[in-house]
N, C-alpha and C positions, 0 to 999 in steps of 0.2 A: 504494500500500500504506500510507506513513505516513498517507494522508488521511483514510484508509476506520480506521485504529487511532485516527488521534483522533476520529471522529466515534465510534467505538463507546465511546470512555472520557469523549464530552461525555456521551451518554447515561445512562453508567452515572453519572456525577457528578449527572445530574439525578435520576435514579430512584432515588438513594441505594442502601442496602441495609437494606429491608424484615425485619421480626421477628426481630429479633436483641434478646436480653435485654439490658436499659440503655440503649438505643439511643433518642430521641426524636426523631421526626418524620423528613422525610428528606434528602434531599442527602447533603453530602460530608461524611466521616468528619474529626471536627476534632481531629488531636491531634498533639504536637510529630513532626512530620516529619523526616529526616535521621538521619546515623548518631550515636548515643549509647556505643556500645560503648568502654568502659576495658577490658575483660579478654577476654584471646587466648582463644580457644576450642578445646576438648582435643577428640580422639578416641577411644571405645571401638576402632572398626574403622573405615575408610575408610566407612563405610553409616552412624555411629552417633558423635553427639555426648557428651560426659561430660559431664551438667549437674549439677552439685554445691551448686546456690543454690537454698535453698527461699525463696519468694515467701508471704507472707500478707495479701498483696495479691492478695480474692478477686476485682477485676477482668482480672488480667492475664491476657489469652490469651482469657477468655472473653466480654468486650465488647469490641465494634467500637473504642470508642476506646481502647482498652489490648493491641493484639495484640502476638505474641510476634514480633520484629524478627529471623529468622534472615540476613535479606541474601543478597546472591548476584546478583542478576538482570542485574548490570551486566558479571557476568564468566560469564553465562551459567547458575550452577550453581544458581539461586532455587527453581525445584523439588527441586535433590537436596538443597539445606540443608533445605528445610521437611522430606523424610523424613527427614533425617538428625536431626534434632531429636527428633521422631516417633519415633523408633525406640530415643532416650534417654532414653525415658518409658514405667514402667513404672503399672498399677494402686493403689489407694490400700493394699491389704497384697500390693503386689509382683506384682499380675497381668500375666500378660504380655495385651499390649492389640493389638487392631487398630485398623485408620483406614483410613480411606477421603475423599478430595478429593470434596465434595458442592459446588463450583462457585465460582465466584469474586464480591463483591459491594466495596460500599464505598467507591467510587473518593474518592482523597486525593493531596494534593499532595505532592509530595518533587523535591527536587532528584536525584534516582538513577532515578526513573521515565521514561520515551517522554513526551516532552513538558511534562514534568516532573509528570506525576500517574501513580498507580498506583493498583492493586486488592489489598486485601486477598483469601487465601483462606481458608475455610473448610472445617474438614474435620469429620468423624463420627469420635468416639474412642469406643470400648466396649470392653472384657474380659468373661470370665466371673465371672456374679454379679450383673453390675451394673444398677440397676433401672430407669440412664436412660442416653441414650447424650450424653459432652462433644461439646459445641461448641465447637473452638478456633478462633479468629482469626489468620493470619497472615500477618507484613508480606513478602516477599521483595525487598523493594527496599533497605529501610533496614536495618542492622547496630545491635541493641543487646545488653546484658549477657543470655543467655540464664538463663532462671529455670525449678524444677520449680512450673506452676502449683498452687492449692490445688484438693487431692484427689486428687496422685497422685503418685510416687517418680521415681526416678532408677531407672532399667533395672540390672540386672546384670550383670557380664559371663558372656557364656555363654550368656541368655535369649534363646531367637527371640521375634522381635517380627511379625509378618505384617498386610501391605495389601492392598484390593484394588485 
């Protein structure tokens, strides 16, 4: 089983991850690996992160090299952080948003990864209204300061937020 996991994550390090905006050429995703996180991270609900830091830093979240660091993967919970996060993000005037996991790409080194590399995922974010649907980037290996990307809010309490 680990053999057949790292042969599939040499590949994915060689194939890189293909058309992603800002991204040049392909291979491995380069950018500081490990945990960065200073500030403890609050919750709306057990399902819903409180992100209270806006970013105007229009790379973060939406190029490969700058994904959003929810962490997890080490203590099992990497996918319920990335919805938990997801689910702390509302619309740019407050729409309630869906998303959807459109596949995993990017393979990048980290000490907190299988072998010590991981894959970024990628997900589809839309609301009503909107004329294009985000592309967010996200690490689930490595833990950093959670930020509302540029072009969209922090959720409200009480908003459903819905995935598929």
């Amino acid at each position: 089983m680990k053999k057949s996991v790292s042969l599939f994550l040499l590949v994915a390090f060689i194939t890189g991850c293909s058309g992603s905006k800002g991204a040049k050429g392909s291979g491995a995703v380069n950018f500081t690996s490990g945990d960065t996180r200073t500030k403890e991270v609050e919750f709306l609900d057990r399902n819903t992160y409180k992100l209270t830091e806006v970013t105007d830093d229009k790379t973060y979240g939406y190029d490969r090299a700058n994904p959003i660091k929810v962490g997890g993967a080490s203590e099992t919970s990497g996918p319920t952080n990335e919805r938990r996060y997801l689910n702390g993000l509302a619309g740019p005037n407050g729409e309630v948003i869906q998303y959807y996991r459109a596949g995993s790409c990017c393979a990048f080194t980290t000490p907190n990864g299988l072998s010590n590399y991981g894959l970024l995922d990628r997900y589809k974010v839309y609301w009503e209204g909107a004329k294009d649907t985000a592309i967010l980037f996200i690490n689930m290996y490595d833990k950093g300061d959670l930020k509302i990307p540029v072009g969209f809010q922090a959720k409200h309490p009480g908003r459903a937020i819905t995935h598929r």
